[in-house]
N, C-alpha and C positions, 0 to 999 in steps of 0.2 A: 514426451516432448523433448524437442533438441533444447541443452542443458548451455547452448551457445545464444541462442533468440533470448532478448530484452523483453522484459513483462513490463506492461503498461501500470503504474499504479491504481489505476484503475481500478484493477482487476483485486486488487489489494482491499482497498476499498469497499468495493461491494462486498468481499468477503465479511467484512467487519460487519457493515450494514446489516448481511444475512443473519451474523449470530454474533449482536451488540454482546459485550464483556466477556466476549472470549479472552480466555487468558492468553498472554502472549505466545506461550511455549507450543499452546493450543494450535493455534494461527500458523505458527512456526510450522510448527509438523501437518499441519494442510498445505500450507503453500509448496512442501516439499513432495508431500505425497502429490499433486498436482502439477507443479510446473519442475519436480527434481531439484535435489541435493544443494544442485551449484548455480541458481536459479541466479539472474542477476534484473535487476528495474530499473524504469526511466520514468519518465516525466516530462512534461513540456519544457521544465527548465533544468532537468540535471540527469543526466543518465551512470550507468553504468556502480548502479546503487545495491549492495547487500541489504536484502531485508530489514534489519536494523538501522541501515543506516536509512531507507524508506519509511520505516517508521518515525524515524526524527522531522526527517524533511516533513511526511505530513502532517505529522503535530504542530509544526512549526506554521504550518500552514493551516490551519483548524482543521485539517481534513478527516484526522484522527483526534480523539484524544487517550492518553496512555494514564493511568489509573490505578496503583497496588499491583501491577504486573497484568492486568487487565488494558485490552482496547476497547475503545468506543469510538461510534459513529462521532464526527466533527459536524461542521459547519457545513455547506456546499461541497456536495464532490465534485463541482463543476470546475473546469481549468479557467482561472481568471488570467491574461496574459495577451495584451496589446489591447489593452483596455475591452474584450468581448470575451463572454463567459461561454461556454462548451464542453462538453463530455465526450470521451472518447471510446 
């Protein structure tokens, strides 16, 4: 994958979804073996996010939740934003 393209958090997300309490470092080393090294994420309200810092945002937003170095599926993975919910 071009190591320049913005990953949707999405894609994050489901990952979690797929294999609830993955550890983080786990996740870490998939999202790289998948989308490469210098991977960067966006979101309908913040882009240009390191992994870490993806993972705050969607804790922040129940999307995630982070646990003993574990993630977990959140709340809705739907994007809430101009008051109408969607996934992307």
């Amino acid at each position: 994958m071009n190591n320049t393209e913005s990953i949707h958090g999405h894609e994050v997300i489901h990952m979690v979804h797929s294999n609830p309490g993955t550890t983080e470092a786990d996740l870490a080393a998939k999202v790289a073996s998948t989308y490469g090294e210098n991977a960067t994420f966006h979101a309908c309200s913040g882009d240009g996010m390191s992994l870490s810092d993806l993972l705050v945002f969607l804790a922040e937003r129940d999307k995630v939740h982070r646990r003993d170095g574990k993630v977990f599926p959140g709340g809705s993975p739907d994007c809430d934003h101009d008051g109408e919910d969607h996934q992307h």
